[in-house]
MARTOR-87216 format. One record per residue (C-alpha): x, y, z; residue in one letter. Coordinates in nm, 3 decimals. Last residue first. Layout:
<rs>
(r (X; Y; Z); A) ...
</rs>
This chain:
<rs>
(r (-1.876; -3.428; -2.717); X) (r (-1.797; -3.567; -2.368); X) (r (-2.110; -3.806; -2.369); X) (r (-2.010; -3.949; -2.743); X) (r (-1.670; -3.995; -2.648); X) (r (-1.740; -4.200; -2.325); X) (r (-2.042; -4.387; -2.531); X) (r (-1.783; -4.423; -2.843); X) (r (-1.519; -4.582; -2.571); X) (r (-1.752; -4.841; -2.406); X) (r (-1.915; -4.948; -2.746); X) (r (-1.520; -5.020; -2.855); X) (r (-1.490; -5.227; -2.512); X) (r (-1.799; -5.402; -2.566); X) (r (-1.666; -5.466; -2.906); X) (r (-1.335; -5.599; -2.825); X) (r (-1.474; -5.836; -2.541); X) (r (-1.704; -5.999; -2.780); X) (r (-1.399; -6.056; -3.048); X) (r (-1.195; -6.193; -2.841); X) (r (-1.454; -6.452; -2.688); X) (r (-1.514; -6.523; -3.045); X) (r (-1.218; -6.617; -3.153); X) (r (-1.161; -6.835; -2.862); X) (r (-1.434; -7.037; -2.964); X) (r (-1.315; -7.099; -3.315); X) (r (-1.000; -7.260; -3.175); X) (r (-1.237; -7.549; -3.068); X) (r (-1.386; -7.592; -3.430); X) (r (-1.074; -7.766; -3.601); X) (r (-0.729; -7.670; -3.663); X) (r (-0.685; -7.593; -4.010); X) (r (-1.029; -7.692; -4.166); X) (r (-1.211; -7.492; -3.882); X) (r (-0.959; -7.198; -3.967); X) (r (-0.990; -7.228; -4.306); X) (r (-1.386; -7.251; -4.284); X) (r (-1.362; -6.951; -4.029); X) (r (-1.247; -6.724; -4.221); X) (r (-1.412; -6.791; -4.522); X) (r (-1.720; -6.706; -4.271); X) (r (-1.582; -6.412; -4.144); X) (r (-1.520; -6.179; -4.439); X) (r (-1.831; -6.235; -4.626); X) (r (-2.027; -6.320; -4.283); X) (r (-1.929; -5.932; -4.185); X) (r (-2.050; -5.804; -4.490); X) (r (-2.350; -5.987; -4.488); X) (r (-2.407; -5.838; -4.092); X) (r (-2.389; -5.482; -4.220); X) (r (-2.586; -5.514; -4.491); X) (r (-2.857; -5.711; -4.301); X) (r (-2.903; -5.548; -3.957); X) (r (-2.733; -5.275; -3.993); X) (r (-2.825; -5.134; -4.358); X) (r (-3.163; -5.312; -4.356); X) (r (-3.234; -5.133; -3.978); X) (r (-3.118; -4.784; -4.170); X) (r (-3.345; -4.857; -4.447); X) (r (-3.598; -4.886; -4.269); X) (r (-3.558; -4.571; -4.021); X) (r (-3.452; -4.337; -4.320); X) (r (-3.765; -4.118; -4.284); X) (r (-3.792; -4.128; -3.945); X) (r (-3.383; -4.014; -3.880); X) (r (-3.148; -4.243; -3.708); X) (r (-2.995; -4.190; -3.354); X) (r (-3.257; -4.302; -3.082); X) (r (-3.404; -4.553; -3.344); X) (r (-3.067; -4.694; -3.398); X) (r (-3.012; -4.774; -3.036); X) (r (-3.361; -4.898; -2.920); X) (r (-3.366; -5.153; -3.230); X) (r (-2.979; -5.237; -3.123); X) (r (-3.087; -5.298; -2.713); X) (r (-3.378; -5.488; -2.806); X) (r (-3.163; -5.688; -3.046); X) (r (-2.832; -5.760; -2.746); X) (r (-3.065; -5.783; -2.410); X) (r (-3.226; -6.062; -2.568); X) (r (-2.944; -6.196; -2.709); X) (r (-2.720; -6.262; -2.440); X) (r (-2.983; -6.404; -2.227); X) (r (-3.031; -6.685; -2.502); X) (r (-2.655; -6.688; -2.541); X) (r (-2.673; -6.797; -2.191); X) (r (-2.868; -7.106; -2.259); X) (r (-2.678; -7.156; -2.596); X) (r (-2.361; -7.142; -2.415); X) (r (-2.493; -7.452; -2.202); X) (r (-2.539; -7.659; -2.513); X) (r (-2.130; -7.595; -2.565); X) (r (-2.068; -7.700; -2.225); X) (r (-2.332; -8.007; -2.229); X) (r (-2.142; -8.166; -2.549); X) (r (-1.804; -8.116; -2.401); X) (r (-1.504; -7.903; -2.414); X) (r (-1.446; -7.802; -2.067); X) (r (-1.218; -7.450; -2.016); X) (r (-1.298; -7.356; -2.357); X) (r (-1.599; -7.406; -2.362); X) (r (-1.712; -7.261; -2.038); X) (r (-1.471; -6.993; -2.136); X) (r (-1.700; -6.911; -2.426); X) (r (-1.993; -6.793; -2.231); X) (r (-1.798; -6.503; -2.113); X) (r (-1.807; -6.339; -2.476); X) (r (-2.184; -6.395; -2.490); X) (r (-2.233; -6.178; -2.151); X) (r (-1.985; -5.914; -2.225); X) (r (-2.105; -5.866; -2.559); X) (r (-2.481; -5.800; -2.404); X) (r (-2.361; -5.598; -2.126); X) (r (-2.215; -5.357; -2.396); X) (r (-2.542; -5.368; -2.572); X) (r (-2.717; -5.299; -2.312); X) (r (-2.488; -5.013; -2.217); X) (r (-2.602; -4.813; -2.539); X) (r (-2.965; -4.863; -2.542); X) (r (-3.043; -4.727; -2.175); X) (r (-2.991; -4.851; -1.820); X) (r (-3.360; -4.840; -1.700); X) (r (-3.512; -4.859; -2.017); X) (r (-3.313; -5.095; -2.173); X) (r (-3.346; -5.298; -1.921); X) (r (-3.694; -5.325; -1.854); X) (r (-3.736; -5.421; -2.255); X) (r (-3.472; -5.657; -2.207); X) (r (-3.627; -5.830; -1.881); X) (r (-3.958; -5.923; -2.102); X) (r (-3.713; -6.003; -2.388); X) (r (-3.524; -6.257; -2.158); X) (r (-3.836; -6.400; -2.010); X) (r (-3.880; -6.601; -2.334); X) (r (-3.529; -6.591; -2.467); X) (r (-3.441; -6.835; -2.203); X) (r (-3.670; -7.064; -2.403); X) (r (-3.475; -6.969; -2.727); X) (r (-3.184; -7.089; -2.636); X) (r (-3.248; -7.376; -2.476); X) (r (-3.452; -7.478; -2.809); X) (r (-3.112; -7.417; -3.035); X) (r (-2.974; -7.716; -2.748); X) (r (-3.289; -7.892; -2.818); X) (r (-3.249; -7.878; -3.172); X) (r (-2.909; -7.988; -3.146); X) (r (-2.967; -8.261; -2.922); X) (r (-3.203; -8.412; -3.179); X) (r (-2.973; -8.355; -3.458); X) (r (-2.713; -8.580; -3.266); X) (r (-2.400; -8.510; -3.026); X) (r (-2.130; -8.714; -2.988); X) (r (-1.825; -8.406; -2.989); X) (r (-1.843; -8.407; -3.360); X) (r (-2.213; -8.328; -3.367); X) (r (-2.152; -8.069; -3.127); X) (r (-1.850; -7.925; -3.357); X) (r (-2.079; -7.910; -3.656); X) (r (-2.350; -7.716; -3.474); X) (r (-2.087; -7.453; -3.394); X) (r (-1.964; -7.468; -3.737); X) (r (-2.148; -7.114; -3.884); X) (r (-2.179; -6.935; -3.525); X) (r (-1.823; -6.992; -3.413); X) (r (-1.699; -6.902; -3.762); X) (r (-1.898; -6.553; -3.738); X) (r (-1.726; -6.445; -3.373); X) (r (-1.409; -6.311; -3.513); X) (r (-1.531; -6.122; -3.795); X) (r (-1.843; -6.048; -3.584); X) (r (-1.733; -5.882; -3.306); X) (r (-1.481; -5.645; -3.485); X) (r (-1.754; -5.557; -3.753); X) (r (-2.033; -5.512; -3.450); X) (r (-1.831; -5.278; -3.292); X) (r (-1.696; -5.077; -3.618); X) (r (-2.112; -5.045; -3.708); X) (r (-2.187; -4.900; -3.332); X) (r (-1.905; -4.657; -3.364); X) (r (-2.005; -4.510; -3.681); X) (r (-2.391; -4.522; -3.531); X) (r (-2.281; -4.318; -3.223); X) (r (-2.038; -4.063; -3.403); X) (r (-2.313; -3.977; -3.654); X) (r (-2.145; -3.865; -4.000); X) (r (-2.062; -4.192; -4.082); X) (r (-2.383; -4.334; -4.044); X) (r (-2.565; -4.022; -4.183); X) (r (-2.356; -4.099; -4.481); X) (r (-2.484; -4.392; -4.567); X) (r (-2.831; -4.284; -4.526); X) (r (-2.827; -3.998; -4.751); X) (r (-2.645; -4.265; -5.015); X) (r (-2.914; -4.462; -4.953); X) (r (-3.135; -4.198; -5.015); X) (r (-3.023; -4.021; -5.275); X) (r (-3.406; -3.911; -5.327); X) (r (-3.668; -4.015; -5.082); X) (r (-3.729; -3.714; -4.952); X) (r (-3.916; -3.584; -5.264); X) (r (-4.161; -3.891; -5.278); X) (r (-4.300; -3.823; -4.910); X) (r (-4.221; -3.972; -4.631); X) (r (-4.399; -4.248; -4.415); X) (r (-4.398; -4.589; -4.607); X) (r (-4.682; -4.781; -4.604); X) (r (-4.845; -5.098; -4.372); X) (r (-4.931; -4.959; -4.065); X) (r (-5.220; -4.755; -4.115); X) (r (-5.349; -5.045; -4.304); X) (r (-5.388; -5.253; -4.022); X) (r (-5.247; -5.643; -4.078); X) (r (-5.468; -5.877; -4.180); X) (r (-5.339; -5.981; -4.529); X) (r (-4.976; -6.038; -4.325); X) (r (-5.117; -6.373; -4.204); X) (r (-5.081; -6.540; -4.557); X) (r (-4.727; -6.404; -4.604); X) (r (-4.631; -6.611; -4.246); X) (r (-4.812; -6.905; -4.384); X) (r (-4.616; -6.934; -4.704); X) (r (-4.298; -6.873; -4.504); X) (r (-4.376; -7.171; -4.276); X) (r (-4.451; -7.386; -4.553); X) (r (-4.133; -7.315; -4.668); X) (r (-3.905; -7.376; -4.351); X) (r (-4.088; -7.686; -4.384); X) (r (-3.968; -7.788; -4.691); X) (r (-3.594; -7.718; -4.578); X) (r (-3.618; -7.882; -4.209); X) (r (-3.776; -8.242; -4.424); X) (r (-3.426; -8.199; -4.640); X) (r (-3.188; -8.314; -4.347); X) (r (-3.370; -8.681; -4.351); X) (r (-3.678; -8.895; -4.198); X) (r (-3.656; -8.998; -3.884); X) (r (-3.350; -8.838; -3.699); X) (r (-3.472; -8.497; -3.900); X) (r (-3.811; -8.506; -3.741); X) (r (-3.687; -8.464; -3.369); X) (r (-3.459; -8.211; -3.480); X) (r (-3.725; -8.007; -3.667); X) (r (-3.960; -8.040; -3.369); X) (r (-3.681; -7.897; -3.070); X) (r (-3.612; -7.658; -3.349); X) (r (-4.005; -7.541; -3.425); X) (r (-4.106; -7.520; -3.078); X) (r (-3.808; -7.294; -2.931); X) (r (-3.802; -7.109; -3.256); X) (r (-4.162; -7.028; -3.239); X) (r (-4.121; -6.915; -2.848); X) (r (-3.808; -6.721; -2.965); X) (r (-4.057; -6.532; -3.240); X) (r (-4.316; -6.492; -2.970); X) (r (-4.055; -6.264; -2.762); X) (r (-4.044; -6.008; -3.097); X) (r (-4.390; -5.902; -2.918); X) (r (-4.279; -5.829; -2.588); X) (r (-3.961; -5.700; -2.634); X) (r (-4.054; -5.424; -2.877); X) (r (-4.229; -5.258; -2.557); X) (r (-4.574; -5.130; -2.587); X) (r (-4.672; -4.803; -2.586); X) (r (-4.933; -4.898; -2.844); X) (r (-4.847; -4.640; -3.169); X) (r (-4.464; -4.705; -3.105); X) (r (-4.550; -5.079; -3.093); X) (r (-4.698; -5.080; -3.405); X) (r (-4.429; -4.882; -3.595); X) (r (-4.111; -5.052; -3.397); X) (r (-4.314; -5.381; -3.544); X) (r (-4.343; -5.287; -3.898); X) (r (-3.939; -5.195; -3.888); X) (r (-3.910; -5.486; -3.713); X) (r (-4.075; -5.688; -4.028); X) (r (-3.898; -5.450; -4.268); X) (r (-3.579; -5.519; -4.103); X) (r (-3.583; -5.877; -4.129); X) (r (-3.792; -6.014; -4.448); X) (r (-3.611; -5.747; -4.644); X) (r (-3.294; -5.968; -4.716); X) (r (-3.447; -6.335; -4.813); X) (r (-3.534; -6.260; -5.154); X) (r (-3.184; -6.154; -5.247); X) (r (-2.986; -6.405; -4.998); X) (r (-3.240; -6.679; -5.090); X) (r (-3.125; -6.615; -5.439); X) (r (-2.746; -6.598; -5.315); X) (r (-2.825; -6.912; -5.148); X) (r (-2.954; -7.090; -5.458); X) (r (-2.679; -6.994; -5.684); X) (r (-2.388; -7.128; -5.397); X) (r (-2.567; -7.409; -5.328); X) (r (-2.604; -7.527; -5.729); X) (r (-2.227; -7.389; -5.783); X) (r (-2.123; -7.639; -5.491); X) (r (-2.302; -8.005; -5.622); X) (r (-2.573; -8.192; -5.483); X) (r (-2.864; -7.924; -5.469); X) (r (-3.280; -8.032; -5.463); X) (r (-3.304; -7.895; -5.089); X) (r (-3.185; -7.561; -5.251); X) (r (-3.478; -7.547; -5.485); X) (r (-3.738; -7.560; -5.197); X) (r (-3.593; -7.279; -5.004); X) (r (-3.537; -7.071; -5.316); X) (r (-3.904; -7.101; -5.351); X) (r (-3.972; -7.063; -4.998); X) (r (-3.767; -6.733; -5.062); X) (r (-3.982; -6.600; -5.348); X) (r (-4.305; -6.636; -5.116); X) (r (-4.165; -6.484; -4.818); X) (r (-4.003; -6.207; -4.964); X) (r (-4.298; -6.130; -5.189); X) (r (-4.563; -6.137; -4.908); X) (r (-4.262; -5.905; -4.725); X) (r (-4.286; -5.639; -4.997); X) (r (-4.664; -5.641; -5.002); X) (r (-4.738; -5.607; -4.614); X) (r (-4.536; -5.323; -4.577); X) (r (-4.682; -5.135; -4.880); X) (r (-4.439; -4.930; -5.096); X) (r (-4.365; -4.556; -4.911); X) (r (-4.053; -4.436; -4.989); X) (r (-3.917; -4.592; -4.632); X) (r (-4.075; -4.933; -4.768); X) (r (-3.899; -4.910; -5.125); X) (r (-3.578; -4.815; -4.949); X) (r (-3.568; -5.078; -4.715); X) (r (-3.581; -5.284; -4.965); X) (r (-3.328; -5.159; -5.179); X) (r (-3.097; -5.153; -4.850); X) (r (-3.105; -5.515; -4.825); X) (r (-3.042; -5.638; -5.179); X) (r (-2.701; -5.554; -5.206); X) (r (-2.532; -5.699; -4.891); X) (r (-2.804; -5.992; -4.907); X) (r (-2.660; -6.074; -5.245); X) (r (-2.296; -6.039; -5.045); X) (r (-2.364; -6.301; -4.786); X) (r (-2.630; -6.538; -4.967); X) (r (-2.304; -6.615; -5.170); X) (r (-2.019; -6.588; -4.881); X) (r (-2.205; -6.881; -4.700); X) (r (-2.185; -7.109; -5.014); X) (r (-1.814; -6.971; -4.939); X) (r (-1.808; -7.088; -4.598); X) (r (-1.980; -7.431; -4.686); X) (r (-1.727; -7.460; -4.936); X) (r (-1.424; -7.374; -4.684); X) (r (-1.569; -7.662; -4.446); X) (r (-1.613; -7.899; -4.712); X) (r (-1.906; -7.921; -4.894); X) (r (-2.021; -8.326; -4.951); X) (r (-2.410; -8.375; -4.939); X) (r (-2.411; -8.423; -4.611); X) (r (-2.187; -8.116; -4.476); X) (r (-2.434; -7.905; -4.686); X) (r (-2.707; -8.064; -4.453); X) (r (-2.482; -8.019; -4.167); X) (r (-2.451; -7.649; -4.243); X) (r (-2.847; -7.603; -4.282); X) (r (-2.917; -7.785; -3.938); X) (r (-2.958; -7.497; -3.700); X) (r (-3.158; -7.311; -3.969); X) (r (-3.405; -7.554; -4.114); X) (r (-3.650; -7.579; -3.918); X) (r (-3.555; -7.267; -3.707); X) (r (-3.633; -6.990; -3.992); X) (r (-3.982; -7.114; -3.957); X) (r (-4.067; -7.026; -3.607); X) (r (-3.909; -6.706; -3.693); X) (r (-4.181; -6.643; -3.933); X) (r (-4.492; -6.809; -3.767); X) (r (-4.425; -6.690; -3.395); X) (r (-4.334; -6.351; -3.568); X) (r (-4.659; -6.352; -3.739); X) (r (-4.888; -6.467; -3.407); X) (r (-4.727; -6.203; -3.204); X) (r (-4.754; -5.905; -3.478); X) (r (-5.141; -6.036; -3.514); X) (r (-5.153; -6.004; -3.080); X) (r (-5.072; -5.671; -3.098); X) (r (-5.281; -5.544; -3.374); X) (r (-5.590; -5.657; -3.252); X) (r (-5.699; -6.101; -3.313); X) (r (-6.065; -6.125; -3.431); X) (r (-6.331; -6.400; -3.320); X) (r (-6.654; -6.372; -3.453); X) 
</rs>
């Protein structure tokens, strides 16, 4: 009888899980778009999954870091989110949008950081690179966008919503096979106490994490309204929902190699300048833009977006495993990865709405090259101050 080892399990469940996120994903906004939201809606709908996510991340981190099963708390992600998945394909009117995404933004929260958290733990026991097993999640994207789009232009913005679902459901299914040894916490009861407030402070008491969180804050205030009404500005340029999966496709497809290349990268110039290179690299992309606004310049930043990235999340898990403690590992990834980022989309994607509303998508891209550029230089200045200390 056939049976799949750790390694190739992990591949097989991000393939599944991120795989799912990407039929509905690139075409959520023009879905709201459909059934009437205006730009500042949409960014407010936004705002909802935004600050649930804000609260809910850390509490499950915490209940995996005190040692709740793995395997358990993302089964119950995944299943109440395809719920909330299902219920928001039903909406017509804002408040119904707006409740639904703040459930999917409570459900939704752990699925994240307590999946890399589960995969930093497996790889750590392989040698094996983090890289080359969060690579099958681009190849799922890559597949399930290109398909999504495809299916959309024949039957209607709701099919990417049911089968973002489905793909949930199957992604909590494969989780039953996962090793034990992987699946609990690993401190004890007593070291658990205060601790989100323990980890909150060790953020601000760590020069490298501080600096890392005002980084990402300046990038993504004035990157988020790029990333919310991107899609929207393609289909305004002629572009249809089969272009726009393939253009989310491009992305991931470079992603392929590009996590392979991360992992040697990261070793070779270490956590901190990846990331730099990272901003650099998706803050360039935007003068192609700007310089020729067209369908195949945008589609062309998702190409190098797809380097961009690569380097950029296996360059953060290195970086905040270097500087955060084992026993507040999870909940540190939740507090960056999720917290973090829901407070940036709070702020950012009103932002952008007005600004999209105001002047249109264009400006948006110039945002973000400004706000790339900022944080590599802010990552730049903590890794001089950090060395000299």
């Amino acid at each position: 009888m056939f049976r799949w080892d750790e390694l190739q399990l992990a591949r097989a469940y991000y393939f599944v899980c991120i795989g799912a996120m990407g039929m509905s994903f690139p075409f959520a906004n023009l879905f709201f778009r459909e059934r009437g939201l205006s730009g500042a809606e949409i960014g407010l709908v936004l705002t909802c999954g935004a600050v649930a996510g804000l609260l809910a991340a850390p509490l499950w981190g915490r209940r995996s870091d005190s040692g709740a099963s793995l395997t358990r708390l993302l089964q119950g992600a995944f299943l109440l989110t395809a719920l909330g998945l299902l219920a928001q394909s039903q909406q017509w009117f804002f408040v119904g949008f707006a409740l639904t995404n703040a459930w999917r933004g409570v459900t939704g929260a752990g699925i994240g950081p307590l999946s890399d958290t589960l995969t930093l733990r497996l790889t750590a026991a392989r040698r094996a690179g983090y890289g080359s097993v969060r690579v099958w999640g681009s190849a799922g994207w890559a597949a399930s966008v290109l398909f999504s789009g495809w299916m959309i232009e024949r039957a209607s913005l709701t099919f990417g919503f049911y089968a973002h679902a489905a793909g949930y459901v199957l992604a909590a299914l494969l989780l039953f096979w996962m090793p034990k040894a992987l699946r609990a916490g690993v401190v004890t009861r007593a070291e658990t106490r205060g601790g989100l407030r323990r980890a909150v402070r060790a953020i601000g008491a760590n020069r490298a994490l501080a600096g890392l969180a005002l980084a990402l804050f300046v990038r993504g205030i004035l990157a988020e309204g790029h990333y919310q009404f991107g899609n929207i500005y393609l289909e305004e340029l002629g572009a249809g929902t089969a272009v726009i999966g393939a253009a989310s496709m491009m992305a991931a497809a470079v992603e392929l190699p590009g996590f392979f290349l991360a992992d040697r990268a990261v070793k070779k110039i270490g956590a901190a300048r990846a990331l730099q290179v990272s901003f650099l690299i998706s803050g360039a992309k935007f003068i192609l833009v700007l310089t020729f606004p067209a369908v195949w310049s945008v589609t062309a930043t998702f190409a190098i977006e797809g380097i961009a990235f690569s380097l950029f999340l296996t360059g953060l898990m290195r970086y905040i495993v270097e500087h955060a403690p084992a026993s507040q590992l999870a909940t540190l990834l939740a507090l960056f990865t999720v917290t973090w980022m829901a407070l940036i989309q709070i702020i950012g994607a009103p932002i952008g709405g007005i600004v999209f509303d105001a002047v249109g998508a264009y400006w948006l891209y110039a945002l973000a090259l400004v706000g790339n550029f900022l944080g590599a230089a802010i990552l730049l200045l903590v890794a001089r101050v950090t060395q000299n200390s």
